[in-house]
N, C-alpha and C positions, 0 to 999 in steps of 0.2 A: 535601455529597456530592462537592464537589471532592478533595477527599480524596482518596475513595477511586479517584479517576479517575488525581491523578498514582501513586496509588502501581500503579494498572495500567500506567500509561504506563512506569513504571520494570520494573516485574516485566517486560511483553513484550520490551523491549529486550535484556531480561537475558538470557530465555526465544531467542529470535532468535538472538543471539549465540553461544551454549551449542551451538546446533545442528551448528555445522562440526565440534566436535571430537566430536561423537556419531555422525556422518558417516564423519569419519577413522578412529574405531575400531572401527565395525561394516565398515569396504570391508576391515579386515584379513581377516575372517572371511567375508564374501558378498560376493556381487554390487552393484553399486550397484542392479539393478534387485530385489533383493530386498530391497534397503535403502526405497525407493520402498514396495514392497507392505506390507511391518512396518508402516514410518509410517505410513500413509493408514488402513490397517488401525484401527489403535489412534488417531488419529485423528479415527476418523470416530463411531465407538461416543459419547463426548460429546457430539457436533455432534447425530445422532439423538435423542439424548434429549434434549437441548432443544428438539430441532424438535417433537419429539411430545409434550412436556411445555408449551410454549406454542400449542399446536395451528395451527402455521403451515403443513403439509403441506396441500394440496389434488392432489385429483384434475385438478382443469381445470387446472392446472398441468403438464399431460404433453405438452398441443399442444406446448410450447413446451420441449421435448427436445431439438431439434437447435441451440437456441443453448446448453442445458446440458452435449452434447457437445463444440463448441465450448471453451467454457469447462473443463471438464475435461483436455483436452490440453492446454491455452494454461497454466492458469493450476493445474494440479497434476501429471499424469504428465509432460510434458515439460519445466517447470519444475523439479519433483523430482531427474527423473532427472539432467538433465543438472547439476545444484548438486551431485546425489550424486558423477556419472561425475565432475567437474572436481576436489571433493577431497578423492577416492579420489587423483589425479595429483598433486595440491598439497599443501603446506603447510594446516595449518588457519586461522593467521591471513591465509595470502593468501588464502586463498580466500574468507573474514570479510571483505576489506580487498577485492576484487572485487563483493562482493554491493551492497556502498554505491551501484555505479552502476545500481544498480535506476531510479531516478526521472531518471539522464539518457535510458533507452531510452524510458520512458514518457512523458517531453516530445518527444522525437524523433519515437514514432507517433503522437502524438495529434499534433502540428503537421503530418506528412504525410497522414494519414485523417482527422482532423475539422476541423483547418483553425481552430482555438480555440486554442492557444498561442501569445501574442505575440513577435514574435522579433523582440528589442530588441536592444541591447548588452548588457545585464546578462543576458540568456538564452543569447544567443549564446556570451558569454563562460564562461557557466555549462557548457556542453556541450562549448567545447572544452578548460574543463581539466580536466571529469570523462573525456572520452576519453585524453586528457595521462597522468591518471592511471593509466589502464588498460595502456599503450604502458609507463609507468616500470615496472610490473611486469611486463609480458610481456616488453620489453626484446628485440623481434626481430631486432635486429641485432648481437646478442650470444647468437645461440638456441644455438650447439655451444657455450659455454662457461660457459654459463647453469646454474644451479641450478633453474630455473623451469620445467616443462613448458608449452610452450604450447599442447598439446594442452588440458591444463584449464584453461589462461586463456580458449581459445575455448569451452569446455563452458561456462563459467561467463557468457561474453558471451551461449551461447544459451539459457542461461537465462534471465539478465536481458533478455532481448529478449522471450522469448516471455512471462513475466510480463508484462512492459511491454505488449505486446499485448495483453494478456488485457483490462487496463484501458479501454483505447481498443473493445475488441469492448463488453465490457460495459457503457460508458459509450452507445454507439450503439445494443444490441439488448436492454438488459436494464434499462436504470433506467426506461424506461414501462411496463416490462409492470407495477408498483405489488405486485410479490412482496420479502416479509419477506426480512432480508440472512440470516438464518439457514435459512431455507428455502432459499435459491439455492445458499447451503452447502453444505446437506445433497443437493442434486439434484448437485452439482458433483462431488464428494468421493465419495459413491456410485458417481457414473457412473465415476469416474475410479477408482475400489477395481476394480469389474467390469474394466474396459479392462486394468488393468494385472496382474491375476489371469490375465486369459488370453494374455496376453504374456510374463508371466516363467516364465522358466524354473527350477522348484522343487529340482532337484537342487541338496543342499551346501546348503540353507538349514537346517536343524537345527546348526549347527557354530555359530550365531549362541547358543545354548546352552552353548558347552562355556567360554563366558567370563560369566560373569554380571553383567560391569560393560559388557559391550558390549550386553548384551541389555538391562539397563534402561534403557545409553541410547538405543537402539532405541524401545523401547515406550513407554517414561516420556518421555523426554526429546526424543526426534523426534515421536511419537506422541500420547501424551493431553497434553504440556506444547504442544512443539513446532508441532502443528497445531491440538489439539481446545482447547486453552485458550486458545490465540494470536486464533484467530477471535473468542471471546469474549469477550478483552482490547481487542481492536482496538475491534471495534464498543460496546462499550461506553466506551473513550475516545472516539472521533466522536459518540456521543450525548450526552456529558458536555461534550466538551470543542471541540467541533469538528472538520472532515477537515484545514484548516489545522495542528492543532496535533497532529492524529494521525498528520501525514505528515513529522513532526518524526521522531518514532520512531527513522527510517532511520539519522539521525545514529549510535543505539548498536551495532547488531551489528556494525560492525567495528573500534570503540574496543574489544569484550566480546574477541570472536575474539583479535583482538591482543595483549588483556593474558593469555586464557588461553592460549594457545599460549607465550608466551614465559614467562610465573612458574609455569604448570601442568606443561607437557609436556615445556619446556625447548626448544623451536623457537628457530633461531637470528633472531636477527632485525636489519637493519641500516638506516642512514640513507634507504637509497633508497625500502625497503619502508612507512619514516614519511613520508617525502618523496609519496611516491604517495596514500597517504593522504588527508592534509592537501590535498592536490588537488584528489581526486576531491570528497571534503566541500565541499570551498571552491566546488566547482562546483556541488553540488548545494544549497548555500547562493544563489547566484547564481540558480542556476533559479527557488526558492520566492521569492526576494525579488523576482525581476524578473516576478513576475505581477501583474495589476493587482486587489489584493481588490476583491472585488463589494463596494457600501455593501449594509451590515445592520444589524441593530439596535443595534449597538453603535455606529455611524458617529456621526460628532458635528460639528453642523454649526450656524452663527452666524445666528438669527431675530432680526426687528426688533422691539421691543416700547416699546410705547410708555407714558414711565412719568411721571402727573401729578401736578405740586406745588401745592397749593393757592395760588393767589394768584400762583403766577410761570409758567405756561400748561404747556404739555407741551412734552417734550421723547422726541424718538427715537432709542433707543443700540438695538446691537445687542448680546445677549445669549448665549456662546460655551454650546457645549454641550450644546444643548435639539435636540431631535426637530425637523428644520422640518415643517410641518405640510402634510397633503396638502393640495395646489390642486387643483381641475378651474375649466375656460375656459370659463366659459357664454355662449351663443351667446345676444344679448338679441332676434337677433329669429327666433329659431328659437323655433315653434310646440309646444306642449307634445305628449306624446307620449294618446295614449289618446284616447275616447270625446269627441265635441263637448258643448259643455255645451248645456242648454235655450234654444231660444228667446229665452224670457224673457229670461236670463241669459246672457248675451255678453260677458261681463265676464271678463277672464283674472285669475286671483288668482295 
């Protein structure tokens, strides 16, 4: 069943990636915030039917709405929009080659509100040259002669910020409540379809029709690929394969972005924009490696065993590879627990 998990792991990267230039050519025709309502829209239609086809909706699930609002603005309208607004302004591969610092803002919050991030050398180092990165492409000290609006370099920072966010809320208000990853989904994505229904403004959305290649990548390719199949790519890689190896992912939408903007659309592209790159990755290579994995089952750790030769006594090697075995410290003159025995029998067995 490994399998079928790298070849999710491939298809979401791909699916990820794809999304800026579906981006770029639906902002020709609408609004970024109608771009937002499309997506989620067709998005969410999937996400539903799975939730209602594995029966993980619950009622008693509504107490806890205001962390699903929460999450909703953190971690889909505000993230949406502003991924939309920034490359609407940009390039598609920069703004593909921006998204990669997703997981430096996400070590950032999560080191300032939950105080779990170790900040080593190799982490530290990781964050400054995913920011290194960010700085080679926005390149502010070059803004009047710049090809680069920095306007969507900071949309696209507040995107990655409020995702980043979203993680560090959800990791503190939402992994005890013991609700399905597909239910939270679906509470998420809804709330965040309503919000942004009553937010946008509908005039000039029908124009997203008069192009039929910007509408499927609207509906298709931002929408039931983009969102509603991404959710269920993901989580079914972290159940297959782990969050360590599902948080690898990130590495490809901005290698995808990059190669389709420059062989696809014909975006110009030049050393500095590879140089940032290579950076930002490098940095977020630094971050995942400078954590310290939790031992798990896979951990592989050196037991003593002791192994006898007839006639020449015993001998003790230790033996690489094996499970050490639980210990518990028994206390020899601590009283056993429960009921005294009889009488009679005063005898501790």
């Amino acid at each position: 069943m490994k399998h079928l998990a790298y070849l999710a792991f491939g298809l979401l990267g791909l699916v990820w990636g794809t999304n800026f230039i579906f981006m770029k050519c639906a902002a020709a025709l609408i609004t970024p915030g109608q771009i937002v309502l499309l997506r989620v829209l067709f998005g969410f239609l999937p996400i539903l039917l799975l939730a209602l086809s594995s029966g993980s909706l619950r009622w008693r699930h509504l107490r806890h709405g205001h962390h699903f609002l929460v999450m909703a603005l953190l971690a889909t309208a505000v993230y949406y929009y502003a991924f939309a607004r920034g490359t609407s302004l940009l390039l598609s591969s920069v703004a593909g080659t921006l998204s990669g610092a997703i997981p430096l803002f996400t070590f950032v919050c999560s080191f300032l509100f939950l105080r779990q991030e170790p900040l080593n050398r190799r982490t530290a180092g990781g964050v400054f040259f995913g920011f290194l990165g960010v700085l080679l492409i926005a390149h502010p000290w070059q803004a009047a002669a710049s090809a680069i609006d920095p306007e969507g370099v900071w949309y696209m920072v507040a995107g990655s910020l409020s995702v980043g966010s979203s993680f560090v809320y959800a990791k503190r208000f939402l992994s005890k409540l013991e609700i399905a990853a597909v239910a939270l989904s679906t509470y998420q994505i809804g709330i965040a379809l309503a919000v942004i229904a009553v937010l946008t403004d509908l005039q000039g959305i029908t124009r997203i029709a008069d192009d039929w290649r910007a509408f499927v990548g609207v509906s298709l390719g931002l929408g039931l690929l983009g969102t509603g199949l991404a959710y269920i790519l993901y989580y079914l890689i972290v159940q297959r394969l782990g969050a360590i190896a599902a948080s690898a992912v990130t590495y490809m939408p901005p290698v995808v972005a990059l190669v389709i903007g420059y062989f696809l659309v014909d975006e110009p592209l030049n050393g500095v924009d590879l140089l940032a790159m290579a950076v930002i990755l490098g940095g977020v290579y630094l971050l995942q490696t400078g954590r310290p994995q939790a031992p798990g089952a896979n951990s592989c750790a050196t037991v003593p065993a002791v192994l006898r030769f007839p006639g020449r006594g015993s001998t003790i090697m230790r033996l690489p590879c094996q499970k050490a075995p639980h210990r518990t410290t028994e206390d020899p003159t601590r009283r056993p627990q429960g009921p005294l025995p009889a009488a009679s029998d005063r005898r501790w067995r």
